[in-house]
VOGU-3710 file (C-alpha; in Angstrom, 3 decimals, decimal comma):
1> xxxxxxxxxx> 111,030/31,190/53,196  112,547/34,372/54,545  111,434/36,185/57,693  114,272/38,366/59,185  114,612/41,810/60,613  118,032/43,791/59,391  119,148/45,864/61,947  121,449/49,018/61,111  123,376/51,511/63,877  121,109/54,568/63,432
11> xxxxxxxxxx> 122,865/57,194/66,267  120,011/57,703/68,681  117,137/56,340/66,093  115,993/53,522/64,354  116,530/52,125/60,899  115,246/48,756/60,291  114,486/46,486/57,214  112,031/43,322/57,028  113,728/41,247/54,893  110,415/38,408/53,902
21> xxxxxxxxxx> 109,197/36,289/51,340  111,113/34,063/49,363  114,274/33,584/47,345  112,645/33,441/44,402  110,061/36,021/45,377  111,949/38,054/47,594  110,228/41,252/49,896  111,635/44,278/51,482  110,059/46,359/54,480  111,802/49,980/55,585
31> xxxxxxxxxx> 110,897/50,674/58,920  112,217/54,469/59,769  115,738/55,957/58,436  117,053/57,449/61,832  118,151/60,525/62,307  121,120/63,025/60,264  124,262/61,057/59,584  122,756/57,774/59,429  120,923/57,635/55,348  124,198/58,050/54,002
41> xxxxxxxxxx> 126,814/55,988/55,633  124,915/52,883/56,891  121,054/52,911/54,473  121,939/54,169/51,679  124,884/51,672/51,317  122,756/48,878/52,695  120,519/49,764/50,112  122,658/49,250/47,281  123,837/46,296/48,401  121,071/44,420/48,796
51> xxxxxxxxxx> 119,954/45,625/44,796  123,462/43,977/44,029  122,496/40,939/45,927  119,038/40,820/44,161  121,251/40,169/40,715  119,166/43,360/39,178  120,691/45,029/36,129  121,673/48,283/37,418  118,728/50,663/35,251  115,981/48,608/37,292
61> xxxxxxxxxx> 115,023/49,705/40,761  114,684/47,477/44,001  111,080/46,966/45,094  110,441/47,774/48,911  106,709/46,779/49,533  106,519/49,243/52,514  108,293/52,429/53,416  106,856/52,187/57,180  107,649/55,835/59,705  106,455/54,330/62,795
71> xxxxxxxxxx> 105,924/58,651/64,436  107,320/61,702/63,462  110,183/61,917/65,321  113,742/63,425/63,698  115,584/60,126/64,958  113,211/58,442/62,791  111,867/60,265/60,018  115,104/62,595/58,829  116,683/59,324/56,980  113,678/58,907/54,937
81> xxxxxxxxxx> 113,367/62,365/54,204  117,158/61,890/52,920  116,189/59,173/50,800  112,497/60,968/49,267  115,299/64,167/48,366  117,643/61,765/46,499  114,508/59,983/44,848  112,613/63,215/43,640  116,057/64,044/42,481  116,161/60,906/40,358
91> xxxxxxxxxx> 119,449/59,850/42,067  121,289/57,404/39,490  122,854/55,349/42,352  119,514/54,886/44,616  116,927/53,698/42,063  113,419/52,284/44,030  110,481/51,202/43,055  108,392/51,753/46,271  104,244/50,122/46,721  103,582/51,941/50,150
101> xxxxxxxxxx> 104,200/54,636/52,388  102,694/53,421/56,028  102,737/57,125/57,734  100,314/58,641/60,147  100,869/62,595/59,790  100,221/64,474/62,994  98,126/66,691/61,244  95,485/63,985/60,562  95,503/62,526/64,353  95,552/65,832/65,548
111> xxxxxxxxxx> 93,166/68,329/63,120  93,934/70,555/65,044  97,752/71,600/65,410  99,233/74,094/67,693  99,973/76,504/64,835  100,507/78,923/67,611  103,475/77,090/69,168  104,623/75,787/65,737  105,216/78,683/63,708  108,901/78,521/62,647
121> xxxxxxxxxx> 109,141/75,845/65,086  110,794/73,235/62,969  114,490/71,456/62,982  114,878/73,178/58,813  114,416/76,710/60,560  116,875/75,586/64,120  119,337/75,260/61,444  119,269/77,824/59,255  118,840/80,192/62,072  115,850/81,669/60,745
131> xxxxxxxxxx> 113,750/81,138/63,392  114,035/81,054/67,537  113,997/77,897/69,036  112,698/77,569/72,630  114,853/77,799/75,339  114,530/73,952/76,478  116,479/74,562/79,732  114,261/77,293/80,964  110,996/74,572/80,501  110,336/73,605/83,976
141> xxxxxxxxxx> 108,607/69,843/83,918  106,059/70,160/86,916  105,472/67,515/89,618  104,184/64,941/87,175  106,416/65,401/84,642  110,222/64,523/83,867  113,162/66,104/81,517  112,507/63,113/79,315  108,887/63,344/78,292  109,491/67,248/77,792
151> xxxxxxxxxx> 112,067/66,172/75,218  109,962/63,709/73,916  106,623/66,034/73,833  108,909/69,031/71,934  110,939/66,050/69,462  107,336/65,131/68,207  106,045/68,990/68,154  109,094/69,456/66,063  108,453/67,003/63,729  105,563/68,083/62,614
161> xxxxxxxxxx> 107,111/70,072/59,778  109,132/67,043/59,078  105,667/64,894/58,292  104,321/67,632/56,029  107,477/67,271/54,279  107,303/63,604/53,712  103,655/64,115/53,084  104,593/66,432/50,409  106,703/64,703/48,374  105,264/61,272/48,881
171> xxxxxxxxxx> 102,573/63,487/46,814  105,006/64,357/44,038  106,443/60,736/43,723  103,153/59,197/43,345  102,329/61,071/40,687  105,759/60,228/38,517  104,671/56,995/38,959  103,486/55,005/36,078  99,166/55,263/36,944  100,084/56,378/40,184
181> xxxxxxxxxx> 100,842/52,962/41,622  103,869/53,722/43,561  104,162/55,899/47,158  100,510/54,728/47,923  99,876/55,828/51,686  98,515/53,877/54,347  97,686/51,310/51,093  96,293/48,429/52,936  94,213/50,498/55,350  92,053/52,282/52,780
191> xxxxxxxxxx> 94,697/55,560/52,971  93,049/56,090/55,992  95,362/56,553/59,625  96,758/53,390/60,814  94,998/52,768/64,329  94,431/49,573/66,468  90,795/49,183/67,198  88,760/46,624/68,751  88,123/45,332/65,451  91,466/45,754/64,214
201> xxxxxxxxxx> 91,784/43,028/61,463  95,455/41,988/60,427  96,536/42,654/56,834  98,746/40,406/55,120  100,870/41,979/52,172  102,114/40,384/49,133  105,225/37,859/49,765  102,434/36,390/52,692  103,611/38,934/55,627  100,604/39,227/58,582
211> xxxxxxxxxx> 100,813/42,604/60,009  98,458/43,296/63,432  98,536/46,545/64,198  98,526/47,059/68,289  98,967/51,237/68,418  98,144/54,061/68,320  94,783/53,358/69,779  91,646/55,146/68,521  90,078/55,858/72,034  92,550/57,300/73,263
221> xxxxxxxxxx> 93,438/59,321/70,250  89,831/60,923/70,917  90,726/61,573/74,547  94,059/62,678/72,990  92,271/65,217/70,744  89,681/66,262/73,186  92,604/67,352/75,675  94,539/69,191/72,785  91,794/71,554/71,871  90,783/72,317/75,651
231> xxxxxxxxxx> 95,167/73,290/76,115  94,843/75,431/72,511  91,434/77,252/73,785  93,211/78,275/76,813  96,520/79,048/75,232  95,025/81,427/73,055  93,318/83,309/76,158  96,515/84,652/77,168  99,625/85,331/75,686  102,734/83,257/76,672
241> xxxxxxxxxx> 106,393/82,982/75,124  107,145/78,981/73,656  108,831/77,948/76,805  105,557/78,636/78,922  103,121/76,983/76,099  105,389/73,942/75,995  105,647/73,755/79,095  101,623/73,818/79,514  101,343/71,684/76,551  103,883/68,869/77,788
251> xxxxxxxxxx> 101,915/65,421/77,933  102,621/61,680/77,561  100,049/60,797/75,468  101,499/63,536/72,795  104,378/61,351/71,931  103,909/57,741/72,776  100,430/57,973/71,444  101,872/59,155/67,751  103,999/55,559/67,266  102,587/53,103/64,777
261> xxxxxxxxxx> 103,012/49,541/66,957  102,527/46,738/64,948  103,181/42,405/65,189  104,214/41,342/62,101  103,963/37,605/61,473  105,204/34,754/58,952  106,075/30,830/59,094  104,910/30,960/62,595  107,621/33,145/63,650  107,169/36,941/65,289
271> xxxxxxxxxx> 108,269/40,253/65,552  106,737/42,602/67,880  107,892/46,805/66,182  107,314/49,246/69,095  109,402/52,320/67,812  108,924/54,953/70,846  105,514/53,578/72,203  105,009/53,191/75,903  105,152/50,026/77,501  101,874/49,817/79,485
281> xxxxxxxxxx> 100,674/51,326/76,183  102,055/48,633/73,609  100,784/45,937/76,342  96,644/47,724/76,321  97,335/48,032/71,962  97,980/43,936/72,309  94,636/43,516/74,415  92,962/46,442/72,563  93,703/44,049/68,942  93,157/41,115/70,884
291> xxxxxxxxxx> 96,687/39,770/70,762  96,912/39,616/74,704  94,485/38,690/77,368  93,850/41,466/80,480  93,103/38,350/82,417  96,435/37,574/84,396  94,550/33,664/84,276  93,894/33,235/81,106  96,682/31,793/78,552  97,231/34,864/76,310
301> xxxxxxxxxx> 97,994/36,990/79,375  101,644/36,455/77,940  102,551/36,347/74,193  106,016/35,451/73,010  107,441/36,866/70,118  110,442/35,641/68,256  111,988/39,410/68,234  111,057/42,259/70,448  112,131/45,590/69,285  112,887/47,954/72,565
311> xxxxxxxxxx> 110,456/50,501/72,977  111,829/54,072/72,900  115,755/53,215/72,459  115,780/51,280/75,768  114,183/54,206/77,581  113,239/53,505/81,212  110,898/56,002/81,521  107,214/54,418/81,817  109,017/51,115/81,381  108,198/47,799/83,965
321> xxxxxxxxxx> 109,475/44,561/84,791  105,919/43,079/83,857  106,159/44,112/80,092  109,223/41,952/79,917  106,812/38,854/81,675  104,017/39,129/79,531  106,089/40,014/75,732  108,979/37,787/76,088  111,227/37,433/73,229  114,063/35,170/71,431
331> xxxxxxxxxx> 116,066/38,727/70,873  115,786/42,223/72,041  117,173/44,508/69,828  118,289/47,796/71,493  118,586/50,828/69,159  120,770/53,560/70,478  124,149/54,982/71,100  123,644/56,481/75,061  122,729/59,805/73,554  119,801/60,804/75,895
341> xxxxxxxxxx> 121,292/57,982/78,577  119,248/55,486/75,949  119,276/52,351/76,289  119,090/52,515/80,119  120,689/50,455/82,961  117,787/50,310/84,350  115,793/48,669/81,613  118,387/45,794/81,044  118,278/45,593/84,599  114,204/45,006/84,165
351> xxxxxxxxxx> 114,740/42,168/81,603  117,393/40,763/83,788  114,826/40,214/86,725  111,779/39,431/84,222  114,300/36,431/82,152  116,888/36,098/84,416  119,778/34,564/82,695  118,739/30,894/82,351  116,497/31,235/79,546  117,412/31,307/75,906
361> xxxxxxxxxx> 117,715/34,894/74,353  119,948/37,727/72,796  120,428/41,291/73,064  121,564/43,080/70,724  122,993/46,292/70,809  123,904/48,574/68,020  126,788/49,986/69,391  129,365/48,957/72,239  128,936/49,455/75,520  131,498/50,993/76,231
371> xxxxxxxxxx> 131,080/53,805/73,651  127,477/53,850/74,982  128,109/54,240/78,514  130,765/57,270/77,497  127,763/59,061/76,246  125,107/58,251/78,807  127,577/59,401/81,204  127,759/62,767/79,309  124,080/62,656/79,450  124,014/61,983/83,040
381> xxxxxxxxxx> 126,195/64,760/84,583  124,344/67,142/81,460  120,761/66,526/83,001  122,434/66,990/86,594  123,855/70,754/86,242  120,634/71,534/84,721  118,852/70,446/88,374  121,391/71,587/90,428  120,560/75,249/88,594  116,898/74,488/88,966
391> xxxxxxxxxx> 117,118/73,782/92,465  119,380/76,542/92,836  117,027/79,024/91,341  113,757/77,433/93,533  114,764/75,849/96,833  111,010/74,528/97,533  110,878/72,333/94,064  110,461/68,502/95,197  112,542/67,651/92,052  115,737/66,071/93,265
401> xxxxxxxxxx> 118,914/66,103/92,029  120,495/63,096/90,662  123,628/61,779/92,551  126,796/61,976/91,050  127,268/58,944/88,225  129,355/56,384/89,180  130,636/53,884/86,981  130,200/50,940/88,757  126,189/52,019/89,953  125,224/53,362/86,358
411> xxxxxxxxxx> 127,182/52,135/83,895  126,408/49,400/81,226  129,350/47,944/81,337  129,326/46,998/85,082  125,735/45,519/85,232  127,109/43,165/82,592  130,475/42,345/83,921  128,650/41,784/87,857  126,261/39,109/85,739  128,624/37,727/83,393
421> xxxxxxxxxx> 125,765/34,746/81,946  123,855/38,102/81,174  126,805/39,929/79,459  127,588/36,829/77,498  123,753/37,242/75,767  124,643/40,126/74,267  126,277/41,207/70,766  126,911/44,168/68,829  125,695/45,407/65,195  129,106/45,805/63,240
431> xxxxxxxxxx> 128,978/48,463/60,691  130,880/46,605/58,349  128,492/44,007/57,762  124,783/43,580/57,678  123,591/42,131/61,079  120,409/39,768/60,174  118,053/38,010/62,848  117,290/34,795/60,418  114,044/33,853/61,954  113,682/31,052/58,966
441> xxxxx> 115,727/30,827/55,828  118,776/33,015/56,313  118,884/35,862/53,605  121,801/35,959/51,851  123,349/39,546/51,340
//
């Protein structure tokens, strides 16, 4: 039996495969395609290698079971949207045979878009130039708020376009499919949104794969929605250029609510998929679909897994020690290459004091370290100047400006070298060769 999660350098995304079933009946599960210059070197190619590994004649297309965007988010979505283009375009050296799209389209958790905000406001129109793109340096976060979740609220707004897109031609696929069998969305939940609820029943595809889903979470989707309409009825009162109204509009429950969390189970192994979900968030989803206990005394106040994706590329923002204690995991796979300073220091350093580095687990990292840390550091001293200037311009903001980065304080490489039984847990994803957690039966590519 075959449980195990493929993991592929995807730049500052994700682009993961569920590799499940058996070898005689084997399944396939594509879970986001990362961002631009990621379909074509590393998924497309993986692709095609695992139809050569499958022994198919070359005229017959791979199955995939699911095709799985866990929120529309360019770091996530664009590779898919790569691979839909080469399929409507009947691409002779990408031939698929795909059951299900799992997708949750803003549109339908939010009915009611910023239009306002969104008109021309999409990464096709940043570049062709055809339309202007908001200023992001002149967004001031307020008291609450950092640089990162204004990135975050903006990367989601952004994608919007993105999920109509993917919406669209899921549409057109389907129907070139032989009785529309193929490109199904949201298949096992009725084609309604994927949501956890406190019913939330687990669905088990074919191949025997148990998937729970944990977020987004319907009440607070409501909440979510309640809040949007309010910001748009006030928006509309007065009239304000893109910075101000994204400004107004910035929120954390705009892009951590929008990721599809789910626990997907087989052979009584784990794997816990978080793509850019908020901690505290993923840990109330668990409780929410009763796969964790609120009770710090009861037994399932804790649940291992057997692989934890990172949340959010190793983001630190909204990030605690405690969901490391209560979701430990066998391996932690970190997706991200330091742009945006992901995956942090200061996350690693949370999992260092949650496991410490007795117990019995990997990291994995999808690029070096020391390639990461060149780019968090560009990151670093970027996201400086631009608070210097803001404190510059108003003396009286309580925003402080980050000290200057220092190798040894910030760096990757130094947190691992100072703990050398933590450094030794970790390995990297080699782009030359698949890199396969083999939870049971390895798969064989």
């Amino acid at each position: 039996m075959h449980f195990s999660l493929d993991v592929l350098r995807a730049r500052k995304g994700d682009c993961l495969m569920l590799h499940f079933g058996t070898a005689d009946d084997p399944h396939l599960m594509l879970i986001d395609g990362g961002p631009a210059k990621v379909y074509k070197p590393h998924l497309a190619p993986r692709i095609a290698q695992i139809h050569r590994s499958r022994e198919l004649e070359p005229n017959d297309p791979l199955p995939i079971d699911v095709v799985m965007i866990s929120h529309i988010d360019d770091d996530h979505i664009r590779g898919i949207l790569e691979l839909t283009a080469d399929q409507l375009g009947n691409s002779p050296d990408l031939r698929l045979k795909v059951a299900s799209l799992w997708h949750n389209s803003f549109d339908d958790l939010l009915t009611t878009a910023p239009e306002e905000l969104l008109s021309g406001f999409g990464p096709a129109s940043f570049e062709a130039g055809t339309a202007r793109r908001p200023d992001f340096d002149a967004i001031e976060p307020d008291e609450e708020s950092d640089e990162e979740e204004v990135h975050q609220t903006v990367d989601v707004l952004a994608g919007i376009s993105q999920g109509r897109q993917l919406r669209d031609d899921r549409e057109v696929l389907q129907r070139r499919s032989p009785a529309r069998r193929q490109w199904k969305l949201n298949h096992k939940f009725d084609g309604e949104l994927i949501l956890a609820t406190r019913d939330t029943e687990a669905v088990t595809l074919d191949g025997g794969l148990k998937m729970t889903v944990a977020g987004p979470m319907q009440p607070e989707l409501l909440a979510l929605q309640e809040a949007h309409d309010k910001w748009l009825r006030e928006q509309k009162q007065g009239k304000k250029n893109p910075e101000a109204m994204l400004a107004a509009f910035v929120d954390k429950s705009v892009p951590n609510l929008s990721s599809i969390v789910v626990l997907a189970e087989m052979g009584g192994k784990s794997m816990l998929l978080t793509g850019d979900a908020r901690g505290d968030k993923i840990l109330e989803g668990m409780e929410l679909a009763g796969l964790l206990d609120a009770d710090k005394k009861k037994e399932k106040w804790k649940r291992h897994v057997h692989v934890l994706k990172v949340p959010h590329h190793g983001s630190d923002n909204n990030m605690e020690t405690i969901f490391f204690e209560r979701v430990p995991a066998d391996h932690y796979v970190f997706s991200g290459d330091g742009e945006h300073g992901n995956p942090e220091r200061a996350t690693l350093e949370m999992l260092l004091e949650a496991r410490g580095v007795d117990a019995e687990y990997t990291i994995h990292l999808t690029y070096p370290i020391d390639e990461i840390d060149i780019e968090r550091q560009a990151d670093w001293e970027k996201e400086q100047a631009k608070e210097k200037a803001r404190k510059k311009k108003n003396p009286a903001t309580k925003k402080p400006v980050r000290e200057n980065w220092s190798p040894e304080k910030h760096s990757l490489g130094a947190l691992f070298r100072s703990n050398p039984k933590f450094g030794k847990k970790v390995v990297i994803v080699d782009p030359g060769k698949p890199h396969l957690i083999n939870l049971l039966d390895p798969v064989e590519l």
